[in-house]
N, CA, C and O of each residue as an XYZ file, in Angstrom:
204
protein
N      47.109     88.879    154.121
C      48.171     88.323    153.292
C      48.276     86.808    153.483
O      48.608     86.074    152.552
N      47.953     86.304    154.845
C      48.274     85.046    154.874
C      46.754     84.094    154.842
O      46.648     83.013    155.421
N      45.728     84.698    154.108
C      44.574     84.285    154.025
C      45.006     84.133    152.750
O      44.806     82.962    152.428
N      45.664     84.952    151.579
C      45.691     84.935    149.828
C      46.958     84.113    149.878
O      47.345     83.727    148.775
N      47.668     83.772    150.897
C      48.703     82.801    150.280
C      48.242     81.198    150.368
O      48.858     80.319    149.765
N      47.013     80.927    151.248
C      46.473     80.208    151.740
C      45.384     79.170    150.939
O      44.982     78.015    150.801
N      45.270     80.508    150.557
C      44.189     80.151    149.018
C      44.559     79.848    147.793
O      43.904     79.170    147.002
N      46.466     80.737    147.450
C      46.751     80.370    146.313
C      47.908     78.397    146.604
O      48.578     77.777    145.779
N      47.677     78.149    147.764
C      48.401     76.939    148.040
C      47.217     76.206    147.489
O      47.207     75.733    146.353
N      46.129     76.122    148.408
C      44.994     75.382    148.242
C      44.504     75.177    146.699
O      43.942     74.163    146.285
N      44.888     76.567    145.771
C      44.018     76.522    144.270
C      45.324     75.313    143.691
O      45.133     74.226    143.144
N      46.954     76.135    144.133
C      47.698     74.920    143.472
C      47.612     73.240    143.857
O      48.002     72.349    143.103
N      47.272     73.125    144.621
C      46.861     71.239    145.867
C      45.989     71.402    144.208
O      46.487     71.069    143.133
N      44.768     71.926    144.382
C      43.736     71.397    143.269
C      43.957     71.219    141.690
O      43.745     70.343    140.851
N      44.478     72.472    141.727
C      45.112     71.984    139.841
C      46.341     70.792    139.539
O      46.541     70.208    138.474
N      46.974     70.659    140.644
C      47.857     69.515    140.777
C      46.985     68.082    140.717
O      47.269     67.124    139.997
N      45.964     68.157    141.559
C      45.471     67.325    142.120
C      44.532     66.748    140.475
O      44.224     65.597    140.169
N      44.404     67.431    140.064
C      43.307     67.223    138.886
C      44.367     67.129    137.343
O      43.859     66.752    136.287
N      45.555     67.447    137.412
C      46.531     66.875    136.519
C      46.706     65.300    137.390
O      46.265     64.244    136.936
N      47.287     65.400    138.435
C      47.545     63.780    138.585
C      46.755     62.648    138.943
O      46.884     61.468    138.616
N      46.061     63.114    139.546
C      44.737     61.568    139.382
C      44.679     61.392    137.680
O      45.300     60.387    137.336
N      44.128     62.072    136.649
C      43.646     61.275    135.794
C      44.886     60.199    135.049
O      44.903     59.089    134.517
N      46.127     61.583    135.476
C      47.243     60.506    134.632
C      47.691     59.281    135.475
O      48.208     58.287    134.966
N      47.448     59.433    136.828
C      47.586     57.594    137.754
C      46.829     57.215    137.046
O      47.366     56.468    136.228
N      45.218     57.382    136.807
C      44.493     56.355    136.529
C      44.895     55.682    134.940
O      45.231     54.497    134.934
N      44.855     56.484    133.528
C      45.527     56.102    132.357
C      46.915     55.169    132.624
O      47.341     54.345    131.815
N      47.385     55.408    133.633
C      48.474     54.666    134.056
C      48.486     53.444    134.534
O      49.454     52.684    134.572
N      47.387     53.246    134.909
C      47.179     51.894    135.971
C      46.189     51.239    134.478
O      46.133     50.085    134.051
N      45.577     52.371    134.025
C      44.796     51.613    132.797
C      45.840     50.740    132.193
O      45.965     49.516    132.203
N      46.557     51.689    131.665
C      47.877     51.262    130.322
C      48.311     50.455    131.063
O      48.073     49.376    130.519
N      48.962     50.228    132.263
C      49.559     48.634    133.286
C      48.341     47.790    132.805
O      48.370     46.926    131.928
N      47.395     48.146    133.451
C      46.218     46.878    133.242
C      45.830     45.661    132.079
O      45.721     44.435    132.070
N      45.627     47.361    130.630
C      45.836     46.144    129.455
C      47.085     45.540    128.971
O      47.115     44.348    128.664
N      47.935     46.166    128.901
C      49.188     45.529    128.996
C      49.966     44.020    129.887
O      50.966     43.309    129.788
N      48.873     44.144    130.655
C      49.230     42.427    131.682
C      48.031     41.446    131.129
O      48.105     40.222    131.014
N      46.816     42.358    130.788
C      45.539     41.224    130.150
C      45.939     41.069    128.989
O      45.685     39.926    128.607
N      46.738     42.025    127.808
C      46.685     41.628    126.660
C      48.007     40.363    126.260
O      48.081     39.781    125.178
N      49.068     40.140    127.581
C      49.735     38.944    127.266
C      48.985     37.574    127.884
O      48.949     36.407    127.493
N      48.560     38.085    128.725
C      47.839     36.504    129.318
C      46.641     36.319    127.905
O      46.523     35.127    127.621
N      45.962     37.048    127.208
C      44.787     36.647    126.128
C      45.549     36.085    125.030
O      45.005     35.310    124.244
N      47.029     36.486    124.892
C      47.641     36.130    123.579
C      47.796     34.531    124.323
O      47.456     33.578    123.622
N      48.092     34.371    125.141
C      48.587     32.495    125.825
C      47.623     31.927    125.590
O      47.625     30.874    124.952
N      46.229     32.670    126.200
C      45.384     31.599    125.890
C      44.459     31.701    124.810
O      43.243     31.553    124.933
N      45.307     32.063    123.318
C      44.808     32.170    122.076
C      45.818     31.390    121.576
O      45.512     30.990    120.453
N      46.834     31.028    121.919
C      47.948     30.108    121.469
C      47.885     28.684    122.467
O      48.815     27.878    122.501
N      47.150     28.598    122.929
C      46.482     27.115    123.798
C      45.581     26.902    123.026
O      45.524     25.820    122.442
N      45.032     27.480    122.911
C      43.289     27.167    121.660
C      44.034     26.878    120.327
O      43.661     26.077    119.469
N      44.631     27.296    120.308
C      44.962     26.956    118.486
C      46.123     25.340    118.371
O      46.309     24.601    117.405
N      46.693     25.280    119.758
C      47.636     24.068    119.785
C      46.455     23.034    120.179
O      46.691     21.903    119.754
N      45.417     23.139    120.787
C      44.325     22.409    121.285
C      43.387     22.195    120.110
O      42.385     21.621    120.537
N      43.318     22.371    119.086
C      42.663     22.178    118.069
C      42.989     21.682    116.940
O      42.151     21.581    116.045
């Protein structure tokens, strides 16, 4: 009994584990472009005052 409860902890760790990594990572994606896509708009509005 305490070998099948052992296993059904371990199967839940893994299906958890494989829902939340990918959504950290989309997460850190979506942070990521979201901080590059205001710094590219600045320096597309420097280029155009520079010209």
């Amino acid at each position: 009994m305490k070998a099948l409860k052992t296993v059904a902890v371990a199967l839940g760790v893994t299906l958890g584990a494989l829902i939340v990594i990918p959504l950290v990572i989309l997460a850190g994606l979506f942070v990521w472009l979201k901080l590059t896509e205001e710094s590219d708009e600045e320096s597309l509005v420097l280029d155009q005052e520079g010209a």
